[in-house]
Residue frames as a rotation matrix with the C-alpha (Angstrom) as fourth column:
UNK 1
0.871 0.418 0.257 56.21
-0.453 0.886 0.094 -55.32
-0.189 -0.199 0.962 -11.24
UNK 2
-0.300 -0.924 0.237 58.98
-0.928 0.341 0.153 -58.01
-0.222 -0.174 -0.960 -11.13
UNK 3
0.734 0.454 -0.506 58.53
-0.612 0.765 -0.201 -60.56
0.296 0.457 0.839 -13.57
UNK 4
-0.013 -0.560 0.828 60.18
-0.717 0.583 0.383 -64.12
-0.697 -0.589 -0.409 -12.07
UNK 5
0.448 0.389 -0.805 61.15
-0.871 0.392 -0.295 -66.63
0.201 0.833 0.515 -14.43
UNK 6
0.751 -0.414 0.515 62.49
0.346 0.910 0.226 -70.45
-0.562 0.008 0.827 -15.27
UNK 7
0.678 -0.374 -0.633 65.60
-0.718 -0.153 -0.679 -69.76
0.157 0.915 -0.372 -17.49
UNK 8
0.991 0.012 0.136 67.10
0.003 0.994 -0.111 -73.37
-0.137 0.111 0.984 -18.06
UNK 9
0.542 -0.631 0.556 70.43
0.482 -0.309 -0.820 -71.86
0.689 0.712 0.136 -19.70
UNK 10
-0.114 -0.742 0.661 71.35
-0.361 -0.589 -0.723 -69.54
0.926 -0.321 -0.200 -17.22
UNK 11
0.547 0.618 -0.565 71.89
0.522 0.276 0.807 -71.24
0.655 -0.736 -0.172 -13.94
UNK 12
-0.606 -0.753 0.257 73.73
0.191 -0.452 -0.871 -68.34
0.772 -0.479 0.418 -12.23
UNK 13
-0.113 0.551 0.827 70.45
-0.968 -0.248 0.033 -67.16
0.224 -0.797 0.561 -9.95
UNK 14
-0.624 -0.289 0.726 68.96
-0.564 0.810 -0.162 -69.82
-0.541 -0.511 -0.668 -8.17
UNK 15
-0.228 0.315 0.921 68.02
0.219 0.938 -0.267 -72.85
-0.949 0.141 -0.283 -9.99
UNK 16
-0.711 -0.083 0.699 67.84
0.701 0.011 0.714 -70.97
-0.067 0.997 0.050 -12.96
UNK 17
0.535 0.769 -0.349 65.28
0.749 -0.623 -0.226 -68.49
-0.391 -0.140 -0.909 -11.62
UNK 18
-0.893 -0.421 -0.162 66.36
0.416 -0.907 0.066 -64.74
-0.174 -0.009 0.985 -12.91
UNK 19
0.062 0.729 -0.682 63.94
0.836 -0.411 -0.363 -61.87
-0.545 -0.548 -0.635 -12.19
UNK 20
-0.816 -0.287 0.502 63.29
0.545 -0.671 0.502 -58.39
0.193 0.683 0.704 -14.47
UNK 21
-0.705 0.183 -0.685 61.66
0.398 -0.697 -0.596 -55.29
-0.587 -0.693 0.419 -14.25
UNK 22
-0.502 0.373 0.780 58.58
0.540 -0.570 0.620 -54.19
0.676 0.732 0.085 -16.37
UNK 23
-0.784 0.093 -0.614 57.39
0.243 -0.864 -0.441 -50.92
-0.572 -0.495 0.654 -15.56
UNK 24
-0.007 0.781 0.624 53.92
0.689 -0.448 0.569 -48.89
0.725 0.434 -0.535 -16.38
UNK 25
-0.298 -0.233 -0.926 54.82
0.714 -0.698 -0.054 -45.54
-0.633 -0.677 0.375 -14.92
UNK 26
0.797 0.585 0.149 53.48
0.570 -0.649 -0.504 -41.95
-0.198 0.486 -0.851 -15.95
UNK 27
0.807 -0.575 0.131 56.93
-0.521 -0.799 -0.301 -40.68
0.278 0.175 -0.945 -15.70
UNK 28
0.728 -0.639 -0.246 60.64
0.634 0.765 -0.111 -42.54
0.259 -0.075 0.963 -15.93
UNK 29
-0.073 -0.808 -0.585 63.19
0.959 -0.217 0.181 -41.13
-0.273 -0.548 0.791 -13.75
UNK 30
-0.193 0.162 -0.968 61.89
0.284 -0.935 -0.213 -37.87
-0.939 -0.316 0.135 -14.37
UNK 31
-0.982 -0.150 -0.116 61.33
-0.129 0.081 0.988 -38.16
-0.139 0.985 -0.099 -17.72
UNK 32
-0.420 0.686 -0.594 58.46
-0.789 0.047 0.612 -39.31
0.448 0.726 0.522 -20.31
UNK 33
0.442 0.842 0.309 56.18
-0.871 0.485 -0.075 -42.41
-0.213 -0.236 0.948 -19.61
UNK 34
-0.789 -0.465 -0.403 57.43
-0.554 0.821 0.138 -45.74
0.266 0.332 -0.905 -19.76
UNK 35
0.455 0.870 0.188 55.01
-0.830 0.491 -0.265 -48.48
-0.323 -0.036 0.946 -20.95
UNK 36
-0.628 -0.765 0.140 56.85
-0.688 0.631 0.359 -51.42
-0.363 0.129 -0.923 -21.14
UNK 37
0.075 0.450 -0.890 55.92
-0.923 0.369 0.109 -54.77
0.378 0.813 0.443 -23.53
UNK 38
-0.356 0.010 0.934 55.32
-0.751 0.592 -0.293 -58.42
-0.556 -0.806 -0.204 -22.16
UNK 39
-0.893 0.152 -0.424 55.09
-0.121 0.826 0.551 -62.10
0.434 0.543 -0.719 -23.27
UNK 40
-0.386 0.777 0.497 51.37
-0.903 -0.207 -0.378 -63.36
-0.191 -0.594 0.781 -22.06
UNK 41
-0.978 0.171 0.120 50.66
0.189 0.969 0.159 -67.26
-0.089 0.178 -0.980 -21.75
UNK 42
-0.302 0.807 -0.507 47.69
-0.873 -0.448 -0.194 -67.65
-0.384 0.384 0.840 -23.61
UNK 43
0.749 0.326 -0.576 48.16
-0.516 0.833 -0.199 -71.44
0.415 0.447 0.792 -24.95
UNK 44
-0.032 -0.833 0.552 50.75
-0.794 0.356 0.492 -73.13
-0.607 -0.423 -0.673 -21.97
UNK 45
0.652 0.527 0.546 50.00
-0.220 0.820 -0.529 -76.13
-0.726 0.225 0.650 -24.44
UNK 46
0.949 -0.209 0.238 51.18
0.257 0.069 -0.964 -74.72
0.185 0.976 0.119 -27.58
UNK 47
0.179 -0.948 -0.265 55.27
0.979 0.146 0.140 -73.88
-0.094 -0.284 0.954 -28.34
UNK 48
-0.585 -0.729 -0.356 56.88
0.735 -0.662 0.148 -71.04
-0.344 -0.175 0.923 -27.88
UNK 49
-0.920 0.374 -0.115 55.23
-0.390 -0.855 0.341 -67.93
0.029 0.359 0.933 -29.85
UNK 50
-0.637 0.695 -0.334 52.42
0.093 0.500 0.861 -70.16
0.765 0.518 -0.383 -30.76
UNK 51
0.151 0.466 -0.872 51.60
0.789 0.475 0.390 -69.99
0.596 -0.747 -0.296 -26.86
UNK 52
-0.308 -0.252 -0.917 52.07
0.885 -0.431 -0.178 -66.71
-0.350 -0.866 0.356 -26.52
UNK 53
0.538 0.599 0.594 50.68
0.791 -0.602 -0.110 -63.13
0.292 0.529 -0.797 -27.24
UNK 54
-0.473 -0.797 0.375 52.26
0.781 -0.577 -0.239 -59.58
0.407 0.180 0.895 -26.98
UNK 55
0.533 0.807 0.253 50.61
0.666 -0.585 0.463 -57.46
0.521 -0.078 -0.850 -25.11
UNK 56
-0.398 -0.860 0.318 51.65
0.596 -0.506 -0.623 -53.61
0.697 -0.059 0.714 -23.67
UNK 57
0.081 0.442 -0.893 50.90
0.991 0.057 0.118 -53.12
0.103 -0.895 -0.434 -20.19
UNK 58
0.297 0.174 0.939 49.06
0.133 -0.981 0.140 -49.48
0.946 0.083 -0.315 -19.23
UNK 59
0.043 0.268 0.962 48.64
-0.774 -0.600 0.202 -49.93
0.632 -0.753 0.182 -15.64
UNK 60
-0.521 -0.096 -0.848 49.19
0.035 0.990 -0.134 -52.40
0.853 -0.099 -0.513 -12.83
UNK 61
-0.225 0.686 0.692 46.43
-0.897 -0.423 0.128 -52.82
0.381 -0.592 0.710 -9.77
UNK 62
-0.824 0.393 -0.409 45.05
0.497 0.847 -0.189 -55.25
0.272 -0.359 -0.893 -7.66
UNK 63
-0.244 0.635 0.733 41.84
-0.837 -0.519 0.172 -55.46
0.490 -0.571 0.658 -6.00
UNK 64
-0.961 -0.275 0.001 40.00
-0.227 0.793 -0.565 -57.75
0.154 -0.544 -0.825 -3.64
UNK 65
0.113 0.839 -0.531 36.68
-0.750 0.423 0.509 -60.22
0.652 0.341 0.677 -4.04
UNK 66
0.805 0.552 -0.217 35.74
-0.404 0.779 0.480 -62.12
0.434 -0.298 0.850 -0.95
UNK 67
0.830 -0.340 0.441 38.84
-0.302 0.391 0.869 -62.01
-0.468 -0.855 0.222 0.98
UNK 68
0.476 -0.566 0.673 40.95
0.475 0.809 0.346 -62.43
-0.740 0.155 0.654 -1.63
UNK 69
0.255 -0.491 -0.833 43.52
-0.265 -0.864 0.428 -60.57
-0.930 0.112 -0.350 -3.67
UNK 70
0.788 -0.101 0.607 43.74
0.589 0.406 -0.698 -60.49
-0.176 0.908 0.380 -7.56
UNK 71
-0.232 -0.747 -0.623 46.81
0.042 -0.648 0.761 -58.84
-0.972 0.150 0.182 -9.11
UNK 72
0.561 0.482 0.673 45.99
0.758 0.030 -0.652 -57.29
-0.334 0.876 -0.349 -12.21
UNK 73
-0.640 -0.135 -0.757 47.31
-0.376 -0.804 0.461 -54.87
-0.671 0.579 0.464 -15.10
UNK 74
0.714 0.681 -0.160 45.43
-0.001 -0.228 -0.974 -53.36
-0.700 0.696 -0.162 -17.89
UNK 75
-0.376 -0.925 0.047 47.03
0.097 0.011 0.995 -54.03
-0.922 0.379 0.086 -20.89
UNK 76
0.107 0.243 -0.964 46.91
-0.809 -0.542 -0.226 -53.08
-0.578 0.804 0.139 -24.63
UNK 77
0.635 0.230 0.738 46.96
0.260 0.836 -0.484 -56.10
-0.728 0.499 0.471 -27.26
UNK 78
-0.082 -0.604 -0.793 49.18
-0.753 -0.483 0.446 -57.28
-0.653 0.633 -0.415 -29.99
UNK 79
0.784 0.604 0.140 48.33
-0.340 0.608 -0.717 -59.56
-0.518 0.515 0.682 -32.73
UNK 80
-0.411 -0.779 0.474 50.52
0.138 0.461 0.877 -61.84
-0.901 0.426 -0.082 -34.73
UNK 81
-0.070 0.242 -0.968 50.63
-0.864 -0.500 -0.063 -60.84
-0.499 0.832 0.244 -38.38
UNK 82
-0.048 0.038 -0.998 51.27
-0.855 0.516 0.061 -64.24
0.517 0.856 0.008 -39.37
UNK 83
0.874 0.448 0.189 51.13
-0.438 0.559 0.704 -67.71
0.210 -0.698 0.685 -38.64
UNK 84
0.461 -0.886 -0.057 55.14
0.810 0.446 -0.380 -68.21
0.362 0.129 0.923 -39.20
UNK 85
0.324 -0.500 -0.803 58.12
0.239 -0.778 0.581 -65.77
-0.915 -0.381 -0.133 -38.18
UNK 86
0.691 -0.338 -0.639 59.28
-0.716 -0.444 -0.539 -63.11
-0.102 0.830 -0.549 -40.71
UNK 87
0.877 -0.335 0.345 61.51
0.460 0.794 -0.397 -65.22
-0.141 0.507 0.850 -43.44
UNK 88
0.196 -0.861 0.469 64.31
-0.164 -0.500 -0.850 -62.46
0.967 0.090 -0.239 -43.51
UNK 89
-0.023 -0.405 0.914 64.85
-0.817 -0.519 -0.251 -61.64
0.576 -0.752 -0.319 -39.87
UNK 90
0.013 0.407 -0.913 62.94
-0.053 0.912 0.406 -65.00
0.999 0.043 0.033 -38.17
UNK 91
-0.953 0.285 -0.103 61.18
0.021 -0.278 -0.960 -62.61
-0.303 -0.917 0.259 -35.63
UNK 92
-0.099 0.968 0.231 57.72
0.902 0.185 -0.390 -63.14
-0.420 0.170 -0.891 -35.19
UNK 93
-0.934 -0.103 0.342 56.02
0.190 -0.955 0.229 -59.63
0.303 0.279 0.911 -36.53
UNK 94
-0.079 0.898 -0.433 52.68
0.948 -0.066 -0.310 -58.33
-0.308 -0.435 -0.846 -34.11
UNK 95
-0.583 0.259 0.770 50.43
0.303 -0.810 0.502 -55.22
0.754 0.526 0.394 -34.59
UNK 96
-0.992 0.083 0.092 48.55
-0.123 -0.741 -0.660 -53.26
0.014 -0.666 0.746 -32.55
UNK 97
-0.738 0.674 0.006 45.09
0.674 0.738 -0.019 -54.57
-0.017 -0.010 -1.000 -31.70
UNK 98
-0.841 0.468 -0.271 42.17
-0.245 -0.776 -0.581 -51.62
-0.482 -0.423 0.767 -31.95
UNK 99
-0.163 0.975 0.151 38.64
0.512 0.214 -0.832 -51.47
-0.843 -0.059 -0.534 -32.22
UNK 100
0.295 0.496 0.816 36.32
0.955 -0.138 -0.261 -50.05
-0.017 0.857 -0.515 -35.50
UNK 101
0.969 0.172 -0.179 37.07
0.164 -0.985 -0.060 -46.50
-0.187 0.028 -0.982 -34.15
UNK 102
0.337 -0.942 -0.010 40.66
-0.100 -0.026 -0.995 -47.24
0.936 0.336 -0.103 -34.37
UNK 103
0.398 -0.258 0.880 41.09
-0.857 -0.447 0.257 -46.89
0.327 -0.857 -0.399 -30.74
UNK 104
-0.743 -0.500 -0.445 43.54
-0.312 0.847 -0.430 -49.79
0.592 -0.181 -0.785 -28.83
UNK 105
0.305 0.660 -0.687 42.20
0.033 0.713 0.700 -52.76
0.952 -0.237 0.195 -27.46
UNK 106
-0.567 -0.587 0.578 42.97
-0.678 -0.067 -0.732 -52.84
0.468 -0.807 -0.360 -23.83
UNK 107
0.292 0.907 -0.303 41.68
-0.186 0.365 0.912 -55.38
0.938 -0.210 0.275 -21.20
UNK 108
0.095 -0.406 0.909 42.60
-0.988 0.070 0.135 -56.35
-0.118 -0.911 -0.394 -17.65
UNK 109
0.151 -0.305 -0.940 44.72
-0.065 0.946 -0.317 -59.88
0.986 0.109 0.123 -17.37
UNK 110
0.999 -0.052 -0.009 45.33
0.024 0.278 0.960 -61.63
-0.048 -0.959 0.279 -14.09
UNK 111
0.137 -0.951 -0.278 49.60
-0.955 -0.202 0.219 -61.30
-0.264 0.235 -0.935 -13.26
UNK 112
0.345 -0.054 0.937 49.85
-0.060 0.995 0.079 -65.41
-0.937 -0.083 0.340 -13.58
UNK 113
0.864 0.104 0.493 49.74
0.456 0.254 -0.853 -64.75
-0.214 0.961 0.172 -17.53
UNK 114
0.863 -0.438 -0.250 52.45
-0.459 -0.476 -0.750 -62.95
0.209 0.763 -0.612 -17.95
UNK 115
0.845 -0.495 -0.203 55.73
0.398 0.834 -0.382 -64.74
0.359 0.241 0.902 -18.79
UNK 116
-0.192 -0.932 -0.307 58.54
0.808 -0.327 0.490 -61.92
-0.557 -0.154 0.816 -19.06
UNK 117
-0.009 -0.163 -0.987 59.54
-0.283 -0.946 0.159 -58.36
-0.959 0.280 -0.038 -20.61
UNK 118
0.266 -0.102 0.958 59.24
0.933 0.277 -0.230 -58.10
-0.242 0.955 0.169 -24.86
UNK 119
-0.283 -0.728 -0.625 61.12
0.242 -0.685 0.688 -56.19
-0.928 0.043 0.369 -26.79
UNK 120
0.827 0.392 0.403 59.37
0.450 -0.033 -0.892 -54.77
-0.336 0.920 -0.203 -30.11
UNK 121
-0.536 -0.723 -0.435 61.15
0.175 -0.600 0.781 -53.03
-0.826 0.342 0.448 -32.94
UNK 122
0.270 0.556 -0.786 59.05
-0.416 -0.669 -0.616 -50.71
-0.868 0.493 0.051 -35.38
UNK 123
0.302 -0.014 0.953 58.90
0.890 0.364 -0.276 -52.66
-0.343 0.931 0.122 -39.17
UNK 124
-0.197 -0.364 -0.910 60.46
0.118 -0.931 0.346 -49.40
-0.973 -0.039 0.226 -40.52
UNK 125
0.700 0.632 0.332 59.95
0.561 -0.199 -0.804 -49.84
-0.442 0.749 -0.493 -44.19
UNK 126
-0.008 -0.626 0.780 61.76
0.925 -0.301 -0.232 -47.90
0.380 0.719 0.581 -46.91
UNK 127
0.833 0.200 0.515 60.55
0.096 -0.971 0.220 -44.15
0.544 -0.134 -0.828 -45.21
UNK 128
-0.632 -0.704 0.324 63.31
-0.004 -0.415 -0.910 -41.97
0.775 -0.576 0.259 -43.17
UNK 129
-0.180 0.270 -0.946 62.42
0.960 0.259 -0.108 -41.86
0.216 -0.927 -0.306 -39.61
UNK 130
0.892 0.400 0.209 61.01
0.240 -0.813 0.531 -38.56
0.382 -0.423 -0.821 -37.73
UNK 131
-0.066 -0.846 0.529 64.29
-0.020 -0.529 -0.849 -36.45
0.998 -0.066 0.018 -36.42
UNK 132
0.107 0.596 0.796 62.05
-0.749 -0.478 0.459 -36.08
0.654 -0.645 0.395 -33.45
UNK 133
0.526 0.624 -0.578 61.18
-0.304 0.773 0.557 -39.55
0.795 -0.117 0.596 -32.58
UNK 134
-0.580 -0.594 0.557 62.14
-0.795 0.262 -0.548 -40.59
0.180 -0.760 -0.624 -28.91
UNK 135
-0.614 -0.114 -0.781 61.50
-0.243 0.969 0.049 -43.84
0.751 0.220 -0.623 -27.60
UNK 136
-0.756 0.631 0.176 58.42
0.243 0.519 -0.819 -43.21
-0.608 -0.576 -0.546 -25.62
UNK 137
0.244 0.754 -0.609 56.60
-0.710 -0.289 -0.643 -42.49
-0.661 0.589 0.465 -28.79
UNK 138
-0.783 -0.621 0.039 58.31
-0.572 0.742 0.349 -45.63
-0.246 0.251 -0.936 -30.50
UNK 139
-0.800 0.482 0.358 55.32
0.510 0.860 -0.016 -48.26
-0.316 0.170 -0.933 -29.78
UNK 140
0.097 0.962 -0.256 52.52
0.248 -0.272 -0.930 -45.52
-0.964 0.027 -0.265 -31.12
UNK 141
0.129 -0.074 -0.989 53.84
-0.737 -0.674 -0.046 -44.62
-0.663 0.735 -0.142 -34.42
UNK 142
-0.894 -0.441 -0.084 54.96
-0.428 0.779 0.458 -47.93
-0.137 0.445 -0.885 -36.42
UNK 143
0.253 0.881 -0.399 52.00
-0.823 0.413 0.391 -50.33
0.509 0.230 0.829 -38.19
UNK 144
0.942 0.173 -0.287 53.67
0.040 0.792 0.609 -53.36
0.333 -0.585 0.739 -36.97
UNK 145
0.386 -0.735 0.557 56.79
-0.902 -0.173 0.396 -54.28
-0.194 -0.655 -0.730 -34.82
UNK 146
-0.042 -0.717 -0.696 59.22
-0.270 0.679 -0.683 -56.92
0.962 0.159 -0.222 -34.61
UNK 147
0.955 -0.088 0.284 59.32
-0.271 0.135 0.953 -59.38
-0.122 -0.987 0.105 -31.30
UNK 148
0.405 -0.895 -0.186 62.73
-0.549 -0.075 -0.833 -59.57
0.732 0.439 -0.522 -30.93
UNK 149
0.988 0.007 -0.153 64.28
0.045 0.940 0.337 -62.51
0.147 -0.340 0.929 -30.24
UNK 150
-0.031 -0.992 -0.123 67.88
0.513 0.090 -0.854 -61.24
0.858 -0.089 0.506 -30.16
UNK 151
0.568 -0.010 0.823 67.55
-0.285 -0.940 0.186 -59.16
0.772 -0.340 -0.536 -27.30
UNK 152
-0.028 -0.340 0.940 68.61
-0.994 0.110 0.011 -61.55
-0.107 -0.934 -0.341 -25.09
UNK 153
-0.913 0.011 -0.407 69.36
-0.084 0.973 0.214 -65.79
0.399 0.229 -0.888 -24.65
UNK 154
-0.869 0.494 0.042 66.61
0.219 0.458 -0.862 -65.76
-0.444 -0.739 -0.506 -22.43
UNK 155
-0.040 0.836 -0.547 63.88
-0.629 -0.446 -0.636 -64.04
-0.776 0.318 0.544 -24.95
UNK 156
-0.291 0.154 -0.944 64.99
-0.793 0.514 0.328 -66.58
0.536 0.844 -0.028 -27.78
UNK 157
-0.977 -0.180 0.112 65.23
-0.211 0.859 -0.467 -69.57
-0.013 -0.480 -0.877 -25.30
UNK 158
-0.591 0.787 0.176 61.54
0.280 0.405 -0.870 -69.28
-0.756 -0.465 -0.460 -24.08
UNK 159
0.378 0.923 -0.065 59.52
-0.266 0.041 -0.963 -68.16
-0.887 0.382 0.261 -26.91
UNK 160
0.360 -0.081 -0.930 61.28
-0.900 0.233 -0.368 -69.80
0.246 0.969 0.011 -30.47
């Protein structure tokens, strides 16, 4: 999918439009899986984070109801740990949404909600990392994550 945005700051594309790639693939350039992470308008009312959710997209599909195409992906929830950003870093910090059995929440969103690409980073804590750990096992192993707002002008711009 090709997320299309407003980015006010950068008017090199047109009018400020610039365009990115999130990906839900079973295999990346021969490689592991790539499940990529996404802003999701949930409150166009509220600011920034406040009006958005985190959510990590499994699968993208359409289907059609009466003549008419939906785009859709299935996507995994993330929850905001708080109601403020972390006071050290002043990135929001989400978790992983799952049900009583532990298993992830997933549901099916319409494309319209989603905003742009997110960029977590694993809360790491005091522990040594796995030796092992590659970076399509990244979003399954961490309790919560960092939304990172440095990744880019265009991730702080729209959501802080």
């Amino acid at each position: 999918m090709v997320a299309t945005y407003y980015a006010p700051s950068d008017l090199s594309g047109v009018g400020g439009m610039h365009r990115e790639r999130i990906r839900a693939v079973p295999t990346w350039r021969n490689g592991p899986v790539r499940y990529d992470c996404m802003y999701i308008s949930t409150d166009p009312e509220a600011e920034g984070m406040r009006g958005l959710d985190i959510a990590r997209v499994r699968l993208f599909f359409e289907f059609s109801f009466l003549g008419i195409k939906y785009p859709c992906a299935l996507i995994q929830w993330f929850s905001h740990v708080t109601s403020e950003p972390d006071e050290d870093t002043g990135m929001w910090i989400v978790q992983p949404d799952r049900d009583p059995s532990g298993l992830p929440i997933r549901e099916i969103i319409h494309l319209d909600t989603i905003e742009r690409a997110a960029h977590l980073i694993g809360v790491y804590g005091d522990a040594f990392l796995p030796h092992d750990l590659t970076f399509d096992r990244s979003l399954d192993i961490f309790r919560t994550y960092y939304v990172n707002k440095y990744i880019d002008h265009h991730a702080y711009e729209i959501t802080y």
